[in-house]
C-alpha positions in Angstrom: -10.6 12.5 -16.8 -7.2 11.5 -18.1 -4.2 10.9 -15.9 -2.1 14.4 -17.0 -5.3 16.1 -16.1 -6.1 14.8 -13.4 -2.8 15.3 -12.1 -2.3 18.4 -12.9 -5.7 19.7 -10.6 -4.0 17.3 -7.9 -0.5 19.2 -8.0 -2.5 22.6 -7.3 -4.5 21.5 -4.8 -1.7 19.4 -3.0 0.4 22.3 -2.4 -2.3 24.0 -0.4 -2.1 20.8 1.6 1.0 20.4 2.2 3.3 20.5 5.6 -0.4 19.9 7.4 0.4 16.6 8.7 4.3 15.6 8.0 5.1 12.7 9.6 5.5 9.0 9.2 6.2 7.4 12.8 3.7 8.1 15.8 3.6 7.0 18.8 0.6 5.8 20.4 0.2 6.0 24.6 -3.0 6.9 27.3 -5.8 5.1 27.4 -4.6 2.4 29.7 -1.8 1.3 28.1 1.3 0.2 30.0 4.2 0.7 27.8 4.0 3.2 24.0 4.0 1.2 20.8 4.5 3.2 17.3 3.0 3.2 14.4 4.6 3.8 11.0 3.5 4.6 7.8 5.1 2.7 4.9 5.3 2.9 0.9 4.7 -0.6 -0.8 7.8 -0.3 -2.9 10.5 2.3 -4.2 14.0 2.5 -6.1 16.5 0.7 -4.1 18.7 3.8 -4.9 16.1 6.0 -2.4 15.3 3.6 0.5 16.6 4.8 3.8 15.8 3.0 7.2 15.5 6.1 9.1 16.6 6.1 13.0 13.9 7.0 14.6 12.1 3.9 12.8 14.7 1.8 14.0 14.9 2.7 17.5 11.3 2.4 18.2 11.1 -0.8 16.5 14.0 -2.4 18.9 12.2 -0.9 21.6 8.9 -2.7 20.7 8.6 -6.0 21.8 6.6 -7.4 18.6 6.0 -6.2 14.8 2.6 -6.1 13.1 2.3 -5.4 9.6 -0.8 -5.0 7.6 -0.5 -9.0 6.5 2.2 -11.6 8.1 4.6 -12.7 4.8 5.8 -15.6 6.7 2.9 -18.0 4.6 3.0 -21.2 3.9 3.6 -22.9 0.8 -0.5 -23.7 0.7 -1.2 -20.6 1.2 1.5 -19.2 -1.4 -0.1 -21.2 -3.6 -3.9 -20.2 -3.5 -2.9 -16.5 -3.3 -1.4 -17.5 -6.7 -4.5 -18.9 -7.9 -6.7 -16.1 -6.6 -4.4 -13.3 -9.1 -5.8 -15.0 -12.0 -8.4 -14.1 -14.0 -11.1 -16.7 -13.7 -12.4 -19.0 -16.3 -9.4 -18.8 -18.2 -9.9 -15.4 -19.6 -7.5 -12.6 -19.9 -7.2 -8.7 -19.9 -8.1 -8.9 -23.7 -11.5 -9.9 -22.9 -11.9 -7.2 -20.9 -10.3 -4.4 -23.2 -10.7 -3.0 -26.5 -8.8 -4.4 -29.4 -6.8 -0.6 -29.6 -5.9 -0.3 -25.9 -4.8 -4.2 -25.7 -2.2 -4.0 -28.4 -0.9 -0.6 -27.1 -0.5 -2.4 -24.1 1.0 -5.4 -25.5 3.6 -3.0 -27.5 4.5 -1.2 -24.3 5.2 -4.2 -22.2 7.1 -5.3 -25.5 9.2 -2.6 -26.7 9.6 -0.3 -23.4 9.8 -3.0 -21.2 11.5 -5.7 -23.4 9.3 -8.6 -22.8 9.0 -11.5 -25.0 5.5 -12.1 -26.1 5.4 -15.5 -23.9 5.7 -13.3 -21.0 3.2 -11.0 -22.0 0.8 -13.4 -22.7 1.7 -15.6 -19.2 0.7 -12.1 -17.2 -2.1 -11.4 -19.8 -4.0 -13.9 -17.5 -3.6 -12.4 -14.2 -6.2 -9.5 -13.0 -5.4 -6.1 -13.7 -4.5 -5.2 -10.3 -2.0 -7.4 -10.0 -0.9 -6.3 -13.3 -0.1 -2.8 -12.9 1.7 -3.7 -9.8 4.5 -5.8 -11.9 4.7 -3.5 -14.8 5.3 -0.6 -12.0 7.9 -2.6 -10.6 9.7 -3.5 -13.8 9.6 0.3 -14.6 11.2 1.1 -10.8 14.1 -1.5 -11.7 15.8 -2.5 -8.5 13.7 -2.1 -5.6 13.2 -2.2 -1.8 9.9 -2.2 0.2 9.9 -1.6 4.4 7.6 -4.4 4.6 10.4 -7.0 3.7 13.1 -4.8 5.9 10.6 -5.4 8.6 10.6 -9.3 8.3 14.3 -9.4 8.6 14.3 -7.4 10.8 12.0 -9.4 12.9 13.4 -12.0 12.4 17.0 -10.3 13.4 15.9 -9.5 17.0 13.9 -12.3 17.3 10.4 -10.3 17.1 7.2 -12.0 16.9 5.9 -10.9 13.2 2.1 -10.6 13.2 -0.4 -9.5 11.0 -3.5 -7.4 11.2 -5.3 -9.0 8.7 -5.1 -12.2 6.3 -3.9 -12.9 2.9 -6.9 -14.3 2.2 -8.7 -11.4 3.6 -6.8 -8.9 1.8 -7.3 -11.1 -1.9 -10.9 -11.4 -0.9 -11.5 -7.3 -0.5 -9.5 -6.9 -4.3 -12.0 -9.4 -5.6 -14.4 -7.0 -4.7 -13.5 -4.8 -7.5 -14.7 -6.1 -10.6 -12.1 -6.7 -13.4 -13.9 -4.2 -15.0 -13.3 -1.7 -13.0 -10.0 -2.3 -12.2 -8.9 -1.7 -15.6 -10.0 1.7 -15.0 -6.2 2.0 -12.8 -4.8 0.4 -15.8 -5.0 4.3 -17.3 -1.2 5.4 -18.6 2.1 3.0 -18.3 4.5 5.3 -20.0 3.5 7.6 -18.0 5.2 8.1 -14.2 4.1 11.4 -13.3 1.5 9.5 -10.8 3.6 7.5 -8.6 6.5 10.1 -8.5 4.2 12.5 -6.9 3.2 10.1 -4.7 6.4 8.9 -4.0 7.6 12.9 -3.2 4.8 13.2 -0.8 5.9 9.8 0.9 9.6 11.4 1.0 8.0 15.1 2.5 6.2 12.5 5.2 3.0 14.2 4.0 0.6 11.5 4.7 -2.6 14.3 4.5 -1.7 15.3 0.6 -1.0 11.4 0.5 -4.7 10.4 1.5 -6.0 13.4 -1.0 -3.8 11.9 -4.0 -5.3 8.3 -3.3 -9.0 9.4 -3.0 -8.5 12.0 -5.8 -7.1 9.2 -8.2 -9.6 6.5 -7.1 -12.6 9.2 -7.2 -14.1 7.0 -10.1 -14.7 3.9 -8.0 -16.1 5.2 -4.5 -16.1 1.4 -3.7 -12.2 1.2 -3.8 -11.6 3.6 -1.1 -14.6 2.3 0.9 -13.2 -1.5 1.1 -9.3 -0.9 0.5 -9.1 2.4 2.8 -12.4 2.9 4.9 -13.4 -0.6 6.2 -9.8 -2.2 6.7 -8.8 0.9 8.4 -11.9 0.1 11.0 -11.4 -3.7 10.9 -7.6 -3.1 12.0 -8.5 -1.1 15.4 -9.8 -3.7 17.4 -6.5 -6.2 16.2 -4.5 -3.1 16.9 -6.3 -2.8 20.5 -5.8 -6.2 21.7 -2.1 -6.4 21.0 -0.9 -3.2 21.9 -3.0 -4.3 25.2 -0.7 -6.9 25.7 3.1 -5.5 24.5 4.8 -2.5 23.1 4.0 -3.1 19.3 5.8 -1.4 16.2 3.0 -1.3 13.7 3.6 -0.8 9.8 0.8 -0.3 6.9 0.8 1.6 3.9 0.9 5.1 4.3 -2.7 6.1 2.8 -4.2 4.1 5.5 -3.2 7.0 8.3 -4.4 10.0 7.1 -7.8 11.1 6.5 -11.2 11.2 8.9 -11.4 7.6 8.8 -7.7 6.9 9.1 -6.1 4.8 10.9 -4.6 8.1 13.4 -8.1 9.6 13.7 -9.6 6.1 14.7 -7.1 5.7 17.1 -7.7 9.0 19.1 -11.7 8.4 18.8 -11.0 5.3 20.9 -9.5 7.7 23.4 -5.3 7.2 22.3 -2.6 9.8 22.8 -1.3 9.6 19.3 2.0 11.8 18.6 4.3 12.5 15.9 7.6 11.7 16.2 9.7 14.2 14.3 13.5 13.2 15.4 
């Protein structure tokens, strides 16, 4: 089903949806715990023009005694380094092995004309997996950026916060290897087309992290694999981590808003384990 389409069915059935669950920061409390941490539910990247550190973010994260994001950026230059290795497509090969002769040079030509790139830089990224690669070309087309994962690690580093993660780099490189480069040029669908992550990024901005789970599942329907390692099993793997340390301190925790909705989210995993999880509106 082509992206327009797609959308389109998403659009109608999102509004039905929407308002169920509209909020971003929680706090979690009961079951034992000593002292409330938070929880917060992030977007990877946006237009610098839009990002806002709301208040209520930043007063429960100086109230926390640590930060714990979904991966610790602090890595060393070895690590740096094989995560680089690890975005390459292997044996040398690159996305025109994997696509047809038509959709390869409308590809090349976008990344050319629309987004001005000389052919040596289309042919440098040609190498790296498709993943990776609709993540730059969606940056280039955002232009100036900011992301709440890097406002967290000043931050923490600001107010002298332990910064930990929930999960490694390496884990997280690992679970996109499971996606074959195959299939992940299935997400490589429309780049002239922004429809897809301005919905998305509306929903993020209406705190609607319900019609924000239905969007991700909707648009990754194809490849029931991709929302069983990316969403499902890290959501599961994070409870225990989360457990332990909020066990131990008052934690501000921040991951990618598609993680907390959902019946296998990280909100509704939280409760099973017996939490008082709460929306924090103001």
């Amino acid at each position: 089903m082509k992206l327009t389409h797609r959308l389109s069915i998403l659009i109608s059935f999102i509004v039905l949806l929407s308002s169920a669950n509209a909020q971003l920061l929680y706090r979690i409390s009961g079951n034992g715990l000593k002292q409330d941490s938070y929880l917060f539910g992030t977007i990877h990247t946006m237009p610098k023009e839009d990002f806002e550190m709301p208040k209520k973010v930043m007063d429960a994260l100086k109230s926390s005694e640590a930060i714990a994001m979904e991966i610790d950026m602090n890595m060393s230059m070895s690590e740096q380094i094989e995560m680089a290795k690890m975005t390459l497509i292997p044996n040398g090969e690159t996305l025109k092995n994997y696509m047809s002769d038509s959709a390869y040079i409308k590809l090349k030509s976008y990344c050319m004309d629309t987004l001005a790139w000389k052919e040596s830089k289309f042919d440098k990224y040609a190498h790296i997996k498709p993943f990776f690669f609709s993540s730059v070309v969606l940056q280039e087309k955002i232009g100036k950026q900011k992301s709440f994962e890097m406002e967290f690690q000043k931050l923490a580093k600001k107010y002298d916060k332990p910064l930990m993660g929930l999960e490694t780099v390496m884990y997280q490189m690992e679970t996109i290897d499971r996606i074959s480069i195959k299939d992940q040029i299935q997400f490589m669908d429309d780049f002239s087309n922004m429809s897809e992550f301005d919905v998305m990024f509306d929903l993020y901005l209406k705190e609607d992290i319900n019609a924000l789970y239905t969007l991700i599942s909707s648009e990754t329907d194809m490849l029931p694999e991709f929302n069983h390692w990316f969403l499902e099993v890290r959501n599961a793997n994070w409870i225990p981590v989360i457990e332990k340390q909020i066990s131990k301190e008052a934690t501000f925790i921040a991951v990618g808003a598609g993680h907390l909705g959902g019946t296998n989210g990280v909100l509704e995993l939280l409760k099973k384990q017996g939490y008082t999880v709460t929306g924090i509106n103001n």
